[in-house]
C-alpha positions as CSV (number, residue, x, y, z in Angstrom):
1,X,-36.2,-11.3,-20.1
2,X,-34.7,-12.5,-16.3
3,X,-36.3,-15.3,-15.0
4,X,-38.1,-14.8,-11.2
5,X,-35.5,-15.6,-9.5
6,X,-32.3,-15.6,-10.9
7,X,-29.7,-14.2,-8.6
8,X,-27.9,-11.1,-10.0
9,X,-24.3,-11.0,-10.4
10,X,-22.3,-9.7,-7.7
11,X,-20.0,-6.9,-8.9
12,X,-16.3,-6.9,-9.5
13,X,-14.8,-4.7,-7.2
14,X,-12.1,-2.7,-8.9
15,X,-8.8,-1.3,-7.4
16,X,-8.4,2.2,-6.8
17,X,-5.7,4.4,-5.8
18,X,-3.9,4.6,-2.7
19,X,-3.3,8.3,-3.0
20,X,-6.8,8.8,-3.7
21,X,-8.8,7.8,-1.0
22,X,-8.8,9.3,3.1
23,X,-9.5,6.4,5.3
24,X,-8.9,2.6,4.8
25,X,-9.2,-1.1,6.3
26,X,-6.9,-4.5,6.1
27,X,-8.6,-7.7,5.3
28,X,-10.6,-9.7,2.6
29,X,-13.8,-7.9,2.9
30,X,-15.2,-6.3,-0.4
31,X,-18.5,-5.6,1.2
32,X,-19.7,-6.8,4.9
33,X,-22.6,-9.1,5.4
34,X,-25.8,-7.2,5.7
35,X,-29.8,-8.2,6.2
36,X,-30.4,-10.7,3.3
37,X,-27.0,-10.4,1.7
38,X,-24.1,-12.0,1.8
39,X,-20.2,-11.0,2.3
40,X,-18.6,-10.6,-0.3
41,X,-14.5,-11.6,0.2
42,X,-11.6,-11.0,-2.2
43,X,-7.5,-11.1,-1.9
44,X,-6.1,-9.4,1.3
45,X,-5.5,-5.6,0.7
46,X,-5.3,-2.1,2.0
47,X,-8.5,-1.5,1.2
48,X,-10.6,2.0,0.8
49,X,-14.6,2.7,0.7
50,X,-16.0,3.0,-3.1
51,X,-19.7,3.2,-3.6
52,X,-21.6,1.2,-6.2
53,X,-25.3,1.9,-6.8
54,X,-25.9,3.2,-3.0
55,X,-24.0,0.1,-1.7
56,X,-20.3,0.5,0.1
57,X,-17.2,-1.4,-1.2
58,X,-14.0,-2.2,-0.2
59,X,-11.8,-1.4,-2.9
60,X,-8.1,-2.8,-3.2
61,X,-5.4,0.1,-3.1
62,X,-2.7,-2.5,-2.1
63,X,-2.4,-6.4,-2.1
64,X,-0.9,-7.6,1.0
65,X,1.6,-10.9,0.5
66,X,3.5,-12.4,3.6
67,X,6.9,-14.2,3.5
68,X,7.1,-16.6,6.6
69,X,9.6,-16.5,9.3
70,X,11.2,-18.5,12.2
71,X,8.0,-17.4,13.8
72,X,4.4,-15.3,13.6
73,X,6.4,-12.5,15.2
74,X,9.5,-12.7,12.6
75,X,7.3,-12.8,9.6
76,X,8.1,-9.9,6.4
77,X,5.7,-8.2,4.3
78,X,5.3,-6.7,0.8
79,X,2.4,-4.5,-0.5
80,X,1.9,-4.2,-4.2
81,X,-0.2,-1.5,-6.1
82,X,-3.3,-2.9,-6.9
83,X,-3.4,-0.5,-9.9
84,X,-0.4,-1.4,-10.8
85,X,0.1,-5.4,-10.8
86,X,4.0,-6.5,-9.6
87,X,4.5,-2.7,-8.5
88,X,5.7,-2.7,-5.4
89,X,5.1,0.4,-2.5
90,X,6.4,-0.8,0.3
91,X,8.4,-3.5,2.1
92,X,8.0,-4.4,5.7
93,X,11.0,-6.0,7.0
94,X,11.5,-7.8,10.5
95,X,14.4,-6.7,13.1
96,X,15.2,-7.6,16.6
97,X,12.8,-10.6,16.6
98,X,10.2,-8.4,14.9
99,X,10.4,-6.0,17.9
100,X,10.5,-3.8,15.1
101,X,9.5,-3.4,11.1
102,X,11.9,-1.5,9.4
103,X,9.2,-0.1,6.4
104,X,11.0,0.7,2.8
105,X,10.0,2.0,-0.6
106,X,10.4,0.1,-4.2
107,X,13.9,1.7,-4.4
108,X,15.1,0.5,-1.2
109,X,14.6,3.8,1.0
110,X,13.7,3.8,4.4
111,X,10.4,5.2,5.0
112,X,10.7,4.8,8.7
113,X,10.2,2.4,11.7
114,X,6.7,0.6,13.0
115,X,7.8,-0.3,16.4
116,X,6.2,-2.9,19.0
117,X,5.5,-1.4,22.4
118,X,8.0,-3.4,25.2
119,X,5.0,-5.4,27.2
120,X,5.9,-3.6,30.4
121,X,4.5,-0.1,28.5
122,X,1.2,-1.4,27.1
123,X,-1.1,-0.8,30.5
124,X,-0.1,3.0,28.9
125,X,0.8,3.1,25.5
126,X,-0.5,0.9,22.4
127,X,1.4,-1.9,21.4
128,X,2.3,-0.4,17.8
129,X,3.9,3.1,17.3
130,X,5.6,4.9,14.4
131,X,8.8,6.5,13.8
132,X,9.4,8.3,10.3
133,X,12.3,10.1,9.8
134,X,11.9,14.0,10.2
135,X,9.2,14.3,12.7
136,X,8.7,13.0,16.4
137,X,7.8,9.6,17.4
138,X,4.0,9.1,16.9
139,X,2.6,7.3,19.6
140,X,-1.0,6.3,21.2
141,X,-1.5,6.6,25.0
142,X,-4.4,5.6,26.8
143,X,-6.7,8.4,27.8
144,X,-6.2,8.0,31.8
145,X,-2.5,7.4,31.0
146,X,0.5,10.5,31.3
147,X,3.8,9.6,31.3
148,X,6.1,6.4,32.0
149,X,4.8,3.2,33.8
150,X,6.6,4.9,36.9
151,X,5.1,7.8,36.8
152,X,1.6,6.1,36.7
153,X,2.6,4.1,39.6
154,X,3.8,6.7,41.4
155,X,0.8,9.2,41.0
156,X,-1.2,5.7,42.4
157,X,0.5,5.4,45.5
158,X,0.6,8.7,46.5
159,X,-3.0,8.7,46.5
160,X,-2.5,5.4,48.1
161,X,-0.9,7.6,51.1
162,X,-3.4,10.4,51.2
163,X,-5.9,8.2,52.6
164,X,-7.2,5.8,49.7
165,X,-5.2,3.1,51.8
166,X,-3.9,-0.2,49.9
167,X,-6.6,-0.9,47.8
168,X,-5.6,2.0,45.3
169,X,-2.2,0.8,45.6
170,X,-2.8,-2.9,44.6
171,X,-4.8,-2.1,41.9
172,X,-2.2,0.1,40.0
173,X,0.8,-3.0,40.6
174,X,-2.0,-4.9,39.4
175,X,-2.7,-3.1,36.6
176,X,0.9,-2.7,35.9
177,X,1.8,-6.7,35.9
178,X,-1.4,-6.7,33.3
179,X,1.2,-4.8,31.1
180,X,3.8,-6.9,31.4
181,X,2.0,-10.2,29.8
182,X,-0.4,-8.4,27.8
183,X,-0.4,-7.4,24.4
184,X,-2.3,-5.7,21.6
185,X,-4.9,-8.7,22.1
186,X,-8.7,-8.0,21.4
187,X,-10.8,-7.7,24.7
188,X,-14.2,-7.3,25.3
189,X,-13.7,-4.1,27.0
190,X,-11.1,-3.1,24.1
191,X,-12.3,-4.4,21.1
192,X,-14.0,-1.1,19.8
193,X,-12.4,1.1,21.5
194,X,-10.9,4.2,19.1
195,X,-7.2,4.6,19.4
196,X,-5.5,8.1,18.2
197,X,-1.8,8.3,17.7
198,X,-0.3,11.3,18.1
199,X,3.0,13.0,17.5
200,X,4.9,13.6,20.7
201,X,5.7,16.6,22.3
202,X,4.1,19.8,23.6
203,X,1.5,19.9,20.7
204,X,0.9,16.0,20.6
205,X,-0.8,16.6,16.8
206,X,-3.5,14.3,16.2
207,X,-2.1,12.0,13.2
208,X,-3.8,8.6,12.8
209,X,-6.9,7.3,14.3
210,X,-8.3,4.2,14.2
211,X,-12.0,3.1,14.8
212,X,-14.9,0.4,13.2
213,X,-17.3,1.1,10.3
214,X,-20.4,-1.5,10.1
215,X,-18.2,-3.8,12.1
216,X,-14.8,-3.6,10.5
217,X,-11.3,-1.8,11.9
218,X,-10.8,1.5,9.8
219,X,-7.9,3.8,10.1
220,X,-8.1,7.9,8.6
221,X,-4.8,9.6,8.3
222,X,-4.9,13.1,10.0
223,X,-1.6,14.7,9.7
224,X,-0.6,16.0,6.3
225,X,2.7,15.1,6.6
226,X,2.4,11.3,7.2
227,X,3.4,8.9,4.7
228,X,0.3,6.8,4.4
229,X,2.1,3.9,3.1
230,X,3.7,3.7,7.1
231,X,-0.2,3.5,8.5
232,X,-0.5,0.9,6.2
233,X,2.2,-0.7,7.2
234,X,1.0,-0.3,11.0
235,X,-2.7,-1.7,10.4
236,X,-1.2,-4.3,8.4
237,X,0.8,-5.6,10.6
238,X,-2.3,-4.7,13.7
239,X,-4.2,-6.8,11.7
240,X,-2.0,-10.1,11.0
């Protein structure tokens, strides 16, 4: 018989499969705090939802492990198969300062690019975008935002003209100079936000979204055709 009292052991949290799940999270978080109940942490993973008795999980799909560089921007990354311990299924490696992550498979082959928006874009476009090799360049603009910087400032200061007078005109240089310090940095006004990359062109296909479930970052694969092991690569490195 328990004694009154005794606190019940937490469950172990087993990994599941990469391939098997739809939408996923970075970080140490096997189950978020909650009304008398405590967080429960584990190794840093790619992570998916698994239910246990009515309660939500975070289940390991791929252990995250980091390789140090000159700087935080230069550092590499390899993700393992939790299934699968010492399997590797993918490598993130740094180029141009880490301006760019050149993602590859356990045999070597490229899987495609995760590329850091140049600061002067990011007033308009997210400061991490995709590339794999086949299909467009899969990128996430800000709702009010069409086109280059230029454009945007152009658009602004032709209003400007038609009678909204200077004011118009020194907010969108403004706005603009934001861009060109700022980053990908957490903001009050940005922090839960939902961001949707999408495949450019005259389509623009809808192909990874990113939002918050019970306070933590998720990301869902949309398109078909996307190698999920480049989103993970993306969040991961979103998430360092």
């Amino acid at each position: 018989m328990a004694m009154f009292g005794k606190k019940k052991d937490e469950p172990v949290v087993q990994p599941v499969s990469w391939t098997g799940g739809h939408w996923f999270m970075v970080g140490d978080v096997a189950r978020p705090a909650a009304f008398r109940r405590k967080a429960l942490t584990g190794p840093r993973a790619v992570r998916m939802p698994d239910t246990q008795e009515g309660v939500r999980y975070y289940a390991p799909v791929a252990l995250v492990t980091q390789t140090p560089g000159t700087d935080e921007e230069s550092a590499s990354y390899e993700l393992y198969d939790a299934t699968e311990p010492g399997a590797l299924l993918c490598a993130l490696s740094p180029e141009k300062g880490g301006a760019r992550y050149r993602v590859t498979d356990a045999q070597g082959e490229e899987l495609g690019l995760v590329r850091r928006t140049p600061a002067a874009k990011r007033t308009i476009q997210h400061g991490w975008w995709l590339q794999q090799p086949g299909h467009p360049d899969i990128v996430a603009r800000y709702h009010w935002a069409k086109g280059s910087a230029k454009d945007i400032a152009t658009r602004g200061k032709e209003t400007a003209v038609r009678g909204a007078g200077a004011l118009v005109e020194g907010v969108v240089d403004s706005v603009l100079s934001f861009g060109a310090e700022g980053g990908d940095q957490a903001s009050p006004s940005r922090t839960h936000k939902p961001v949707t990359w999408r495949a450019e062109g005259e389509e623009e296909t809808v192909v990874l979204t990113s939002g918050h479930v019970e306070g933590v970052r998720t990301y869902v694969p949309v398109a078909s055709w996307l190698d999920h092991r480049l989103a993970f690569a993306l969040a991961v490195l979103r998430e360092a």
